[in-house]
Steps between C-alpha positions, in 0.01 A plus 500: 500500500271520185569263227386578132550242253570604148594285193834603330608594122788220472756731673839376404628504850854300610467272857696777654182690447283307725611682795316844361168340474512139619360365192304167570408254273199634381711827448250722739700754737401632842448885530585579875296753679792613822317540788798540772864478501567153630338375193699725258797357638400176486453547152851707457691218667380231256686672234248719286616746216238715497162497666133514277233588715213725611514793796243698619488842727597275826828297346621730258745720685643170657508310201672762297749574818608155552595459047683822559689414803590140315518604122219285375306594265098522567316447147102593606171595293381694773422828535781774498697595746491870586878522620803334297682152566755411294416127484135524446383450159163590430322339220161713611563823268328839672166605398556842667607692157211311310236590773601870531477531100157331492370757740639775328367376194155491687515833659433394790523783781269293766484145606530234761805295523421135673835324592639219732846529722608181381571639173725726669421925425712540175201614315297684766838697528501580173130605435564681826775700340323575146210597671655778704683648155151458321270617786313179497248347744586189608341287767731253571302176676711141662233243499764280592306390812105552382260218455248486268269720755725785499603459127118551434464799773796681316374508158146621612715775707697572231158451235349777731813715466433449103803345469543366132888404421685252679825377461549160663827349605446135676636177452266259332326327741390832691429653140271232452297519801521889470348480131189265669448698713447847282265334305303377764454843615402580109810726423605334162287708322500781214666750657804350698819479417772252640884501414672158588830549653659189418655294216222225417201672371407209301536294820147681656171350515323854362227319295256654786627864429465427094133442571471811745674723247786669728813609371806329652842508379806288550855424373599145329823333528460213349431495089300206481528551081932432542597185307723428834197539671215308321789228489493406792142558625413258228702251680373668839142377458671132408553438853333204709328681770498185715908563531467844499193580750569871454474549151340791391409537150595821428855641618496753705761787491681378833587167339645663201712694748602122627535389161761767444703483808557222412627565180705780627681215742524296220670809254774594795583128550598454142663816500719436805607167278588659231669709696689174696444709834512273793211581726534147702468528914786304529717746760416796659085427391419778768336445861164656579511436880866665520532835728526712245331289194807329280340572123571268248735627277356389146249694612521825290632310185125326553359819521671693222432194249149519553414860507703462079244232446276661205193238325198487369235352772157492512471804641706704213833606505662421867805692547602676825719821610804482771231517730287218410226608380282488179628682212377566159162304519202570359124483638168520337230729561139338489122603572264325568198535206174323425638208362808501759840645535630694223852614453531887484865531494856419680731697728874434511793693693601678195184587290272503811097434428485458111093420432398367177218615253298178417242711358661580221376207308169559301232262605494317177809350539494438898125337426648310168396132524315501807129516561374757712200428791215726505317516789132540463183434707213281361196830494264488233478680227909546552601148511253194476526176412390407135234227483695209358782602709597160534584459121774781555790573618713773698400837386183367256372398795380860617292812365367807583648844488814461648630204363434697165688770690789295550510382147526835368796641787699156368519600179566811553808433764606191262477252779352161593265477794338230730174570647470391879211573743625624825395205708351689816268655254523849605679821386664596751546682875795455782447340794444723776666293740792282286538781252522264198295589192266256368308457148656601166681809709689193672529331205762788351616601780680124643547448118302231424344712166658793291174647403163567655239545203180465683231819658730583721469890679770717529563606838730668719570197682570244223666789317782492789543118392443468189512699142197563360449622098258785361139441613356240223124557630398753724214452791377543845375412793089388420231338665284178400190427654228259387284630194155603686157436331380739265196625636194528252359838395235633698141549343523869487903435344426745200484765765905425611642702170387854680565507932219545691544904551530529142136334467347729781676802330285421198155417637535874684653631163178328331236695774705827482501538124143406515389743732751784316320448156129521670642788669684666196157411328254690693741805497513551109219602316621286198366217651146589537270482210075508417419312204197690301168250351577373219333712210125391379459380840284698804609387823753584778884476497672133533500336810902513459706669821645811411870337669614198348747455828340418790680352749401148396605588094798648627636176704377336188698644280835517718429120505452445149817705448727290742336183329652650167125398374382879424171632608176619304504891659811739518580811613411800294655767719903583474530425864321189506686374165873564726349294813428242212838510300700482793365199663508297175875606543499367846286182391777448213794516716313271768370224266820461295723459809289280637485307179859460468535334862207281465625225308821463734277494768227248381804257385728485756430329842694659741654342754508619882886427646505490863880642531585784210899587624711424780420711788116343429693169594671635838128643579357251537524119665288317311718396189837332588832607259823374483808449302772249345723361837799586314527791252485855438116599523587337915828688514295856362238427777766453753759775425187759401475838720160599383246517775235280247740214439652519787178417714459193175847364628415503866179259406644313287797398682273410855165315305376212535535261336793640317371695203810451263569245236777250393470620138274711274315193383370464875384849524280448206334212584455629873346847350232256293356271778478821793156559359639877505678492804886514407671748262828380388777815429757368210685712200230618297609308161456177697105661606424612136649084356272353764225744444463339143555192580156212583315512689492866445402537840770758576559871540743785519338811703646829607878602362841411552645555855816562329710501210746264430720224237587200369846480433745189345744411807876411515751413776688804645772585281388241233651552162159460337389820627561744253376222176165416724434906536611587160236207324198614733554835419535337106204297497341825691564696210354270263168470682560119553412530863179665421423204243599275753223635735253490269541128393490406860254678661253594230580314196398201724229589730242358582249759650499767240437864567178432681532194717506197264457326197108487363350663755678826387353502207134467644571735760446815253107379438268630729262321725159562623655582819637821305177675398254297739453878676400672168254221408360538868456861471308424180270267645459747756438805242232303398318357764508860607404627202164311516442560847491867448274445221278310684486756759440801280203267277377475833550827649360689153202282480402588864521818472266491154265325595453741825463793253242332237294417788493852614460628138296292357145672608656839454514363103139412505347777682671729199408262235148505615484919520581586176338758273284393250733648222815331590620274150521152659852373377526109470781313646544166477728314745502063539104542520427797678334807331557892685301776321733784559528844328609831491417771706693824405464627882574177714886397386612358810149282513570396164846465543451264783255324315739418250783377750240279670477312132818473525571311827197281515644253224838522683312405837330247322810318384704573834191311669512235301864406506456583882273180511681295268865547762257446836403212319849366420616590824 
């Protein structure tokens, strides 16, 4: 026998009444489980009304025989029988109508139904029958006997068989270790869906499947907002629990099922007194052990009087057909949502599943005097803390993009909002192996925040959990390595505007033009020429070629030409003159391109990267890369089918030590002391903040490895959906967002354009390292310039003084020979007297003569400065 102990409501009951219930002195009642027939008798022969009690699958046929057989009336909040006994009143109403609308209101054609035997198989017979009218597929399970071994072997079985919808109908205690034990194999997640069949959804621990985020379903009996109700749990939870050890402090559906038995009991007795009917077991009170049983024979006056009974209990309206059971009730419909159950509806015998429309209020007025949490992450330059900090409070405390973000959505919406940083510090992924989400995903999604303003990426994943608004910032995937040095220009730098072929392609240019116009010169007779003695004068022609362009004046002249510094000779000849025209065209085009690149590439010193995209990362082993442990730049890596990233993932995952980071902050700070050796892959907006951020010591290189968005996140189904999209797509319009980028990444930089603060500005001077080459190629010019000098001096006076030592005695041996008529002509030169004169039939004599005065005071000089430099050197 099982003895519950409940405290009464002041039941007016008479003394004769003490024989239903044995009422003690602290009014509690015994509720007698019948285990055999000797003991029902026992109990029959002390002179019982009507029996209260419990049966399960094992006692009920002989329980329900043996008050048939004797005409007492069995008053039970057990389940329902399948069969009909006339004295068996059943307070339990059936949940097989409200079940089979739920499903049909779910559409489901395919599921798993998980039962027990002591329950009895009134539902599975009915989902049995609907299921062959609707064609369903139904896998009907009895756990009744599993442990929690095979409970977990079943759901991977049925996990494997991609089994999604159950419908579960087990007694509490088995429901409760079944619920343990699908979460410990992870299968409260997104994605699942799990109908309750029983009357108590309020009564289950689900606070594990609100943080997984499966749907589950149940039906409520009890309406914990009835005045009758909240009456009397108020003076419930005034109990001592020292005199009642098995207080609970929430009533559970079976006790209200107690609680109105009771009442029921309670109703007929009155009624029976009103009615003055005599129901004493004075007389023929019946004998249980006769052969056959002698009923008692107040027995169906008992049993009529209750079945009119018709109240108001905690559990509704209790009334009850000629059959004894339930009638006219109603039960609530809930779901279970991110901040618990929700009621969706009600189902009753005549109106059937009747679901309600709770989004029909605007969010205004559902939101109206409360303040609403927005979940954000503390990321600089979205949300920082302000210097004095301290000196504020709430909101004030914070700045940065999104907080202004957040400001400008609540005023838009009309609301009030709470910041709160998600305490884990991190955005948000699901467990692998406990499929609960963590960061500010978990945050909405177990309803601890309404709102998620914060860089957040929209992605197929969170999108299944969550609602996500327009894209306020779109980004990508990006890669940050440490800045390298910039390497200083090389001496010969002014040679970098043109490549190397382009410079090779000129020198042979220079030669071939060179060699065309000697050519092109020696071909046309324009370019030869005799000039005649000058009149008065009786000598010779001038020593002056007859060609201007030898081969030496010609690469003189294409020189001077590229040098844009002109030339004393040009070409007389039409051919010569095109040869000429067309490489100062060439020389134009050349010079004035390479002007134009110069200056970008005397003031800018470039910097060598060691990695310039991804697949230069997965080539090589050198540089280590990683991502944040928890967020969607891992999850892209992970879920990626590209060979490239693909082959990133598989290192990343297996190095050692482990290459990813807590938070972005981490990254950074790991990218600036690898010396080079770590490149950190984050959204690019965070790379581009951090890039102008001090030290300035930080890079973006290569592209985007994808394309993605920020988006402003809400709870599934949250109300404040459609105002969050509709004032991003607002502010959008506006250019706000745009403004807002500016201020925070820009606005307040501290790098500038060229890598920071004063030393951008000296940056466009040049430095001797610049132009060293072109001052080395002048200093060469000119040593080599005198060295060739010095050579020819030498190489001229040589030869010079070979010939006036051969001449010389050829000069006097003429001098001395001449005829005796011969005018002597004086010539005077630095103290040196030659007679010389005319002879009318010896020119070339004469005409040497006259060249010899010539040289000699040349030679003279030459010699001299030829002792004064031996000297010196």
């Amino acid at each position: 026998m099982v003895k519950h102990q409940l405290k009464t409501q002041h039941l007016p009951l008479n003394p004769q009444e003490n024989h239903v219930l044995r009422w003690k002195h602290q009014r509690k009642f015994d509720i007698l489980w019948i285990l055999g027939s000797y003991y029902f008798c026992s109990q029959y022969s002390r002179g019982v009304f009507a029996i209260f009690g419990l049966y399960d699958k094992r006692s009920v046929h002989t329980l329900t025989s043996f008050c048939g057989a004797l005409h007492i009336s069995l008053i039970t909040p057990s389940f329902p029988t399948e069969g009909e006994s006339q004295f068996t009143l059943q307070l339990r109403p059936s949940i097989r109508g409200a079940l089979l609308s739920l499903l049909d209101h779910y559409d489901w054609n395919k599921f798993v139904f998980l039962y027990d035997t002591d329950r009895g198989y009134a539902i599975l017979q009915a989902i049995m029958e609907k299921a062959g009218q609707n064609s369903w597929q139904v896998s009907a399970i009895c756990v009744e006997s599993f442990d929690d071994a095979a409970y977990r072997r079943l759901l991977e079985d049925l996990d494997r068989r991609q089994e999604k919808k159950f419908v579960i109908d087990l007694e509490a205690e088995r429901l409760t270790n079944m619920l343990e034990q699908i979460v410990s194999v992870g299968k409260h997640v997104k994605g699942y869906h799990y109908i309750m069949a029983n009357l108590g959804f309020k009564d289950i621990n689900l606070e594990r499947f609100m943080h997984g985020g499966a749907n589950v379903s149940g039906f409520q009996l009890v309406d914990f907002s009835n005045p009758m109700v909240i009456k009397l749990m108020q003076r419930w939870n005034k109990l001592d629990q020292r005199e009642y050890p098995a207080f609970v402090p929430r009533e559970r559906y079976t006790s209200a099922l107690t609680y109105d038995g009771v009442m029921v009991m309670a109703e007929a007795f009155r009624n029976l007194r009103r009615q003055k009917v005599d129901i004493s077991r004075r007389g023929n009170a019946g004998d249980c052990l006769a052969n056959p049983a002698a009923p008692w024979n107040q027995g169906i006056d008992m049993e009529r009087t209750l079945k009119q009974v018709r109240l108001q209990g905690l559990t509704g309206n209790v009334q009850f057909d000629h059959y004894g059971r339930r009638v006219n009730y109603t039960m609530d419909v809930f779901e279970l949502k991110n901040n618990g159950p929700r009621r969706m509806g009600y189902w009753t015998d005549s109106d059937k599943l009747v679901l309600i429309q709770n989004e029909a209020l605007l969010p205004n007025e559902i939101l109206e005097n409360r303040t609403v949490v927005v979940t954000t992450i503390m990321e600089g330059p979205y949300v920082m803390l302000k210097k004095n900090w301290e000196l504020y409070e709430g909101n004030d405390q914070y700045e940065g993009y999104c907080v202004d973000l957040a400001s400008e959505i609540a005023k838009h919406i009309g609301i009030k909002y709470k910041i709160a940083i998600v305490p884990d510090g991190k955005y948000g992924a699901r467990d692998p192996e406990t499929k609960i989400w963590n960061g500010m995903v978990g945050e909405l999604v177990y309803g601890k925040a309404e709102i998620a303003v914060a860089p957040l990426t929209i992605t197929l994943v969170r999108e299944e959990v969550i609602d996500f608004s327009k894209p306020f910032m779109s980004l990508g995937i990006s890669i940050m390595i440490k800045k390298p040095q910039k390497s200083k220009p090389g001496v010969f730098s002014f040679l970098d505007p043109l490549a190397y072929e382009i410079w090779m392609c000129i020198v042979f240019a220079y030669i071939g033009v060179s060699v065309v116009l000697f050519l092109v010169s020696r071909f046309s007779p324009y370019e030869w020429h005799t000039e005649e003695p000058e009149e008065g004068t009786d000598g010779p022609p001038s020593d002056q070629p007859p060609n201007e362009f030898g081969i030496f004046n010609s690469l003189w002249f294409s020189l001077g030409a590229f040098m844009q510094q002109g030339c004393d000779i040009s070409p007389r000849s039409l051919s010569g003159r095109i040869v000429g025209g067309v490489w100062w065209f060439f020389t134009l085009i050349i010079i004035s391109s390479y002007t134009a690149n110069l200056a970008a590439f005397l003031t800018v010193e470039r910097m060598v990267s060691p990695i310039e995209s991804a697949e230069d990362l997965a080539k090589q082993t050198d540089i280590a890369y990683g991502t944040l442990d928890s967020g969607s730049t891992k999850e892209f890596f992970r879920r990626s089918k590209i060979a490239v990233y693909e082959k990133m993932w598989g290192y990343m995952k297996s190095a050692e030590p482990t290459v990813f980071t807590k938070n972005t902050q981490e990254g950074v700070v790991r990218v600036r002391k690898s010396k080079g050796k770590y490149a950190f892959l984050l959204e690019s907006t965070m790379n581009e903040y951090t890039e102008q951020r001090k030290p300035c010591d930080t890079m973006k290189v290569g592209g985007n490895l994808d394309s993605k968005g920020y988006g402003v996140a809400t709870p599934k189904g949250s109300l404040l959906r459609s105002a969050v999209n509709l004032a991003v797509l607002k502010l959008n319009e506006q250019g706000l967002l745009d403004k807002l980028k500016n201020k925070w990444w820009y606005d307040k930089g501290e790098c500038g354009s060229g890598g920071g603060g004063e030393k951008d500005k000296s940056s466009q001077a040049l430095s001797l390292s610049n132009v060293a080459g072109v001052f080395y190629i002048l200093v060469g010019g000119l040593g080599l310039a005198m060295l060739v000098a010095l050579i020819e001096f030498c190489y001229k006076s040589r030869n010079e003084a070979k010939r006036m030592k051969v001449e010389a005695p050829m000069s006097e041996h003429h001098h001395h020979h001449l005829p005796h008529h011969l005018t002597p002509m004086p010539c005077l030169n630095q103290g040196h007297q030659l007679g010389m004169a005319r002879y009318g039939s010896h020119t070339n004599i004469l005409s040497r003569q006259k060249k010899y005065t010539k040289i000699i005071p040349i030679l003279i000089k030459m010699q001299l400065l030829f002792n004064v430099t031996s000297d010196w050197l």
